[in-house]
C-alpha positions as CSV (number, residue, x, y, z in Angstrom):
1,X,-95.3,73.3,-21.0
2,X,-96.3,76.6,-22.3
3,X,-96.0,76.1,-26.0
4,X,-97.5,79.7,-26.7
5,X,-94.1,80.8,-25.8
6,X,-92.8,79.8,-28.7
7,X,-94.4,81.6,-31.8
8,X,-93.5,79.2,-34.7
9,X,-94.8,76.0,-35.7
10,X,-94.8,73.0,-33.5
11,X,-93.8,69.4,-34.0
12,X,-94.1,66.0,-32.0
13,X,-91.6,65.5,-29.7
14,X,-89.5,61.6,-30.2
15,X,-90.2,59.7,-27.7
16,X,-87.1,59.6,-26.2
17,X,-87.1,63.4,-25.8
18,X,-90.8,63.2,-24.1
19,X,-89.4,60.8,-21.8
20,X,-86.4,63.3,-20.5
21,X,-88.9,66.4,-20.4
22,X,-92.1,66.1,-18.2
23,X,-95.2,67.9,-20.0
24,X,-93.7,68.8,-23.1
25,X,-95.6,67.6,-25.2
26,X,-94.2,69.5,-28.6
27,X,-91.1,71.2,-30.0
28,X,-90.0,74.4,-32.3
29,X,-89.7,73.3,-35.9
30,X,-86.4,74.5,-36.0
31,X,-85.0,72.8,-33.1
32,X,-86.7,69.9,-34.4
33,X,-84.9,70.4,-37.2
34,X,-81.6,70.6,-35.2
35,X,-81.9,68.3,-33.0
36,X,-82.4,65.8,-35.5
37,X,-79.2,66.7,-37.7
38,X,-77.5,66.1,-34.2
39,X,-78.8,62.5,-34.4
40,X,-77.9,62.0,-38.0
41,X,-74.1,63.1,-37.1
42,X,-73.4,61.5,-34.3
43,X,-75.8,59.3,-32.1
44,X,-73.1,59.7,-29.4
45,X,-73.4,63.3,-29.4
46,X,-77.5,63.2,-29.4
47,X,-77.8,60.8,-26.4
48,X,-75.0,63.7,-24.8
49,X,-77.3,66.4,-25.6
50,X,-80.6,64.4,-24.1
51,X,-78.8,64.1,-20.9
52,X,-77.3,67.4,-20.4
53,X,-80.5,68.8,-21.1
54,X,-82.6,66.5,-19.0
55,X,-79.8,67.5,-16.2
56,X,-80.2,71.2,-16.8
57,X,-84.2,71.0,-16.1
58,X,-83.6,69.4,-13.1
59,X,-81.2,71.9,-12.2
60,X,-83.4,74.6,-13.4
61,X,-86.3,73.2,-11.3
62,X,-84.2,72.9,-7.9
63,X,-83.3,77.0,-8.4
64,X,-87.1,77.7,-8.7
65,X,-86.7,79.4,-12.1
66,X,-89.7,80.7,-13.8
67,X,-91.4,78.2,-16.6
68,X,-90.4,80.2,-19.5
69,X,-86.7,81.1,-18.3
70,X,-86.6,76.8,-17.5
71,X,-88.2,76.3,-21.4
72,X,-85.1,78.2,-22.4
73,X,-82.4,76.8,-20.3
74,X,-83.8,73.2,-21.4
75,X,-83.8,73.7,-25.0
76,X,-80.5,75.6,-25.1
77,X,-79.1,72.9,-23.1
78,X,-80.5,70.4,-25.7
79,X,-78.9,72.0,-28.9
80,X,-75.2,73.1,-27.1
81,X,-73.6,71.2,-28.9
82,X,-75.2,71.8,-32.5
83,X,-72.2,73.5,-33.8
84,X,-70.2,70.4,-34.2
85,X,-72.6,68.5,-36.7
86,X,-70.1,71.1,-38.7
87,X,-66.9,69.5,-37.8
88,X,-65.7,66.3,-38.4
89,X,-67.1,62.9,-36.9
90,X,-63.9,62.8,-34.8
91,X,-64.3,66.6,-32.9
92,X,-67.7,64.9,-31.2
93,X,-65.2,64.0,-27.9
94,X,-63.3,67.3,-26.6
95,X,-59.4,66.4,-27.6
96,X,-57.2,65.2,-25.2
97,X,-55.0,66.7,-23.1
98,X,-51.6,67.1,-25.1
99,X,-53.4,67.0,-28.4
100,X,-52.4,69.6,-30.9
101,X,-53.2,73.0,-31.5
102,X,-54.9,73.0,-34.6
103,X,-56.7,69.9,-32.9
104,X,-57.9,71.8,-29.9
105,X,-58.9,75.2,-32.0
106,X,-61.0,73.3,-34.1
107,X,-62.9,71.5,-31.5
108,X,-63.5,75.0,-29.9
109,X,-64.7,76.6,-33.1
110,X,-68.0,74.1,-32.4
111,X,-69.1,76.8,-30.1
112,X,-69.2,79.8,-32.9
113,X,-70.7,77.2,-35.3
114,X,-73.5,76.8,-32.7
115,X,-74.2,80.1,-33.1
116,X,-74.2,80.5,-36.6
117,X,-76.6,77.6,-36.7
118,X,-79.1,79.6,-34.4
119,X,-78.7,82.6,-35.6
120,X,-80.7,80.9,-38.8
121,X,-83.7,80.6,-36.7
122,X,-85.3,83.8,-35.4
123,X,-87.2,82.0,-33.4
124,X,-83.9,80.5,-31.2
125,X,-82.2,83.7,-31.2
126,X,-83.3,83.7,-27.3
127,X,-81.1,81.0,-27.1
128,X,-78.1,82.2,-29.1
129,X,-76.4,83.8,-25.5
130,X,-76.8,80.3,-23.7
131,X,-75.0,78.3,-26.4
132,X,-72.4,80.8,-26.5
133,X,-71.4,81.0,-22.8
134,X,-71.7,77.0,-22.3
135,X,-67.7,76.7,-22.2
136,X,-67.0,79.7,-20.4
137,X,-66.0,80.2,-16.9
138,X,-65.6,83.0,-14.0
139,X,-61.8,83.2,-13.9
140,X,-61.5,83.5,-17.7
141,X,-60.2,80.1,-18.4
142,X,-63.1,79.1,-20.7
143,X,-63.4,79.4,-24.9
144,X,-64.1,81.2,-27.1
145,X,-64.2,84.9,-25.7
146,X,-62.8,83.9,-22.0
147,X,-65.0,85.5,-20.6
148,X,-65.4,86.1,-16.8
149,X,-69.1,86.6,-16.5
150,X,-71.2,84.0,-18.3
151,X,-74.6,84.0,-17.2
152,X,-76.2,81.8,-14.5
153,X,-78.1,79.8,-16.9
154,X,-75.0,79.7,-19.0
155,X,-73.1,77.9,-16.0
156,X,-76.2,75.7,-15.3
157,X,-75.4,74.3,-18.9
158,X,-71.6,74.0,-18.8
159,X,-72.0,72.1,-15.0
160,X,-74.6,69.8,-16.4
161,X,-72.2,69.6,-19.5
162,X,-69.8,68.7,-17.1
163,X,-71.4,66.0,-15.3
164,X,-72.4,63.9,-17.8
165,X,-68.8,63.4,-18.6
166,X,-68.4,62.2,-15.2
167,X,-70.7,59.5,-16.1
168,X,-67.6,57.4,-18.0
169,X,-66.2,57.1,-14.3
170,X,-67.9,54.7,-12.8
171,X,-67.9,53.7,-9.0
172,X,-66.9,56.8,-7.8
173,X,-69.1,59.2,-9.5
174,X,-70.1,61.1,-6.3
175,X,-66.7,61.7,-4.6
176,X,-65.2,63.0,-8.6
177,X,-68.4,65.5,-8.3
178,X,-68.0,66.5,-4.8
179,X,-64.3,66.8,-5.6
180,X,-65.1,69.1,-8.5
181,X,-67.7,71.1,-7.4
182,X,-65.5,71.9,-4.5
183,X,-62.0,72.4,-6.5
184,X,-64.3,75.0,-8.6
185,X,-66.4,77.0,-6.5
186,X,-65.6,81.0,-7.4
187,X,-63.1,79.7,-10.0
188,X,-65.5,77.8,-12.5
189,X,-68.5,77.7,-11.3
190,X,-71.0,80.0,-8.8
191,X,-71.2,78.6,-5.4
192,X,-75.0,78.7,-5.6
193,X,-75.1,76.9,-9.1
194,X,-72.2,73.9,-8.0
195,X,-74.2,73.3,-5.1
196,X,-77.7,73.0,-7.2
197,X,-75.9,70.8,-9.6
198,X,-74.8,68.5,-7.2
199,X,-78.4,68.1,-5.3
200,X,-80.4,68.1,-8.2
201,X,-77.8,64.8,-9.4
202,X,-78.7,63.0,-6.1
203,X,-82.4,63.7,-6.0
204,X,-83.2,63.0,-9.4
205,X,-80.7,60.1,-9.9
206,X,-79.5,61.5,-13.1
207,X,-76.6,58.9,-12.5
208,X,-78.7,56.5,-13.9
209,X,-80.8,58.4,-16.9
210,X,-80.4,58.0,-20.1
């Protein structure tokens, strides 16, 4: 990895983030920084984060991105989540369906908090639009703005968010991705991204990492 991409200070990467990311062999201070106040909230939501990210590089790879543009996706993909080391313990799992307002508007907020978090960093700013579109999608269905045109490398997160979630359903895993993927295609997801998530989860047996 190209670490003159990044202009700040460096820092070793823990081992369990070297293990998920080929060739990096270093990290941005600040998303050292933030990547370990993930741990220190929740070691649920860090292990979450390592897989999505690991799952987005793959993705990333199997589209043929350029380095820096798969640098990006992987690190944003890594901190998502940041934003809900500000909310309670309890907002780590996405409330369920039926759950109260207040409930659900609070666990969304995590998404703005995200952002505030980066916005700290010059450095991450890069990554600010990422983090922000990670629970949009096309038809306008998705928080916080609803909007109907988050980037590719926005969905690329969201779908590899997605996936992992699947993980907690075990035996079936590949039928409830094919049947998602398929149920989502030009409503959630683009077709070219669905299908890349869904290759790039049986090549790489990310079924299984982590």
């Amino acid at each position: 990895m190209d670490t003159t991409a990044f202009p700040d200070l460096w820092h070793s990467i823990p081992r369990e983030l070297a293990a998920l990311m080929p060739n990096l062999s270093a990290l941005p201070y600040p998303a050292h920084l933030i990547a370990n106040s993930i741990a220190q909230h929740s070691y649920q939501l860090y292990q979450h984060s390592l897989r999505v990210s690991h799952m987005a590089w793959h993705m990333s790879q199997t589209l043929g991105l350029p380095q820096y543009e798969q640098q990006q996706l992987w690190l944003a993909a890594l901190l998502h989540d940041c934003g809900k080391t500000r909310l309670p313990r309890s907002m780590v799992v996405r409330p369920a369906l039926g759950s109260p307002h207040w409930e659900v508007a609070l666990y969304q907020q995590h998404v703005n908090e995200g952002i505030a978090i980066l916005q700290a960093y010059p450095s991450l700013h890069s990554l600010i639009p990422l983090v922000a579109e990670h629970h949009e999608r096309l038809d306008g269905t998705g928080f916080p703005r609803g909007s109907k045109y988050p980037t590719s490398s926005a969905q690329i997160i969201a779908l590899a968010n997605a996936l992992d979630h699947l993980r907690a359903q075990p035996n079936s895993l590949d039928n409830t991705l094919q049947g998602l993927i398929d149920q989502t295609i030009g409503q959630d997801w683009d077709s070219t991204v669905a299908a890349t998530a869904l290759s790039a989860w049986r090549q790489a047996n990310l079924a299984e990492a982590g």
